[in-house]
C-alpha positions as CSV (number, residue, x, y, z in Angstrom):
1,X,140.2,94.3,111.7
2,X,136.8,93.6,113.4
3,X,134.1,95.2,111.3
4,X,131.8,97.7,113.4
5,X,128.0,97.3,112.4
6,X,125.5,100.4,112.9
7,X,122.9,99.5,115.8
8,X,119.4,100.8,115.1
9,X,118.5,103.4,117.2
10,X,114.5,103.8,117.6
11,X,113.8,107.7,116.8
12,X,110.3,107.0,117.1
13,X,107.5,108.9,119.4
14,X,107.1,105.7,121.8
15,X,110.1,103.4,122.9
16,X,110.6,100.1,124.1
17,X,112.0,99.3,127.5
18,X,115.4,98.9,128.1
19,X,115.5,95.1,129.1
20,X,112.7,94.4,131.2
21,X,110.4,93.6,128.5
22,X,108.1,97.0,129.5
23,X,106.7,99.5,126.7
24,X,107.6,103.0,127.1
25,X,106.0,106.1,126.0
26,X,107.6,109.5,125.9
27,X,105.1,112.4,127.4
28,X,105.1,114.2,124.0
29,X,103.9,111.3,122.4
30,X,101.4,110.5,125.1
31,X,99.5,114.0,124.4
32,X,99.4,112.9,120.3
33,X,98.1,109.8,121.2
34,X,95.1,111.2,123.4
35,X,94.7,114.0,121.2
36,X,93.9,111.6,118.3
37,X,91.6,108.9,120.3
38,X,94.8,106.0,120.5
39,X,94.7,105.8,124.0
40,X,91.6,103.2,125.2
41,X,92.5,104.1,129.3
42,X,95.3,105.2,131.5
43,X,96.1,103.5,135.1
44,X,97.7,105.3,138.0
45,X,99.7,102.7,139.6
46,X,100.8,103.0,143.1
47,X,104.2,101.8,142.9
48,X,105.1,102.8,146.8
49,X,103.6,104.5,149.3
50,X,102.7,107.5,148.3
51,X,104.2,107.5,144.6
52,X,102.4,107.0,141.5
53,X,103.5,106.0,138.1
54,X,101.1,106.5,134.4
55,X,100.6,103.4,132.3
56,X,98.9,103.8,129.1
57,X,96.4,101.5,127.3
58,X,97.4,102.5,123.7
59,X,94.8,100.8,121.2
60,X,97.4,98.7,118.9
61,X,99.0,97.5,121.9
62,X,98.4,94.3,123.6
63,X,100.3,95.4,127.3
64,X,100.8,98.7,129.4
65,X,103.3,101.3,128.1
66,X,104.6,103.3,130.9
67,X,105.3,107.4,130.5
68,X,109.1,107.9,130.9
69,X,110.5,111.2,132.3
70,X,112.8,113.9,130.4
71,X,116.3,111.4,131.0
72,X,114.5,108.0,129.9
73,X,113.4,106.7,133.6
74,X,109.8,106.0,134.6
75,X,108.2,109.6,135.4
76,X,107.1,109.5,139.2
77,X,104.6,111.6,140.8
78,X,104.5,112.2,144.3
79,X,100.9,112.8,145.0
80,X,97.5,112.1,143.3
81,X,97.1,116.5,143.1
82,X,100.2,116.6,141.3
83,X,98.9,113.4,138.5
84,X,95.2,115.2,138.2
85,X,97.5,118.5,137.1
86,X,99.4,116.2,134.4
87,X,96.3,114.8,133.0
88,X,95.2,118.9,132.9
89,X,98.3,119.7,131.3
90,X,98.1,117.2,128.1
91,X,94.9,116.9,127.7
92,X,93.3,114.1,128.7
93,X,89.7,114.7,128.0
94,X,87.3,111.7,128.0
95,X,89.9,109.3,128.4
96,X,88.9,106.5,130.8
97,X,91.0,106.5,133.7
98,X,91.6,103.9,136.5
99,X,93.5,103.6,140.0
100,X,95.6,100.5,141.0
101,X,96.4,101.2,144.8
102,X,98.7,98.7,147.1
103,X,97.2,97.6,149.5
């Protein structure tokens, strides 16, 4: 009989992507990490027209970690109004933050 080993399962306030080699952060987390200075800047990227995605510059990480929605996804906003609220909502403070637009 084949012996079944336990996979690790990551319980932790941010998670890593599921294959593509992109950092994740949960929203929950996101809101400690501001509220205790981790988070050096946060880029609104414009993935399509019109829709927006958060990366986070977190200050032991060397690469983006992007905030994921309730059911693991990428969490999409559909207008610049509706990110400004988010920031509102968590608390974003002083926190440096920068626009990457398509062009």
């Amino acid at each position: 009989m084949a012996s079944r080993t336990k996979r690790p399962v990551n319980k932790g306030a941010g998670t890593k992507g599921k294959g593509e080699g992109t950092d994740r952060v949960e929203m929950a987390a996101l809101a400690e990490y501001l509220a205790h200075g981790a988070v050096s800047e946060l880029v609104v990227v414009e993935v399509h027209k019109g829709t927006y995605r958060l990366e986070a510059l977190l200050t032991w990480k060397p690469r983006r970690s992007v905030l994921t929605a309730a059911r693991g996804g990428e969490r999409i906003f559909r207008s610049v109004d509706t990110v400004v609220t988010f920031f509102k909502h968590i608390g974003v403070g002083r926190t440096s933050i920068r626009m990457e637009l398509k062009t």
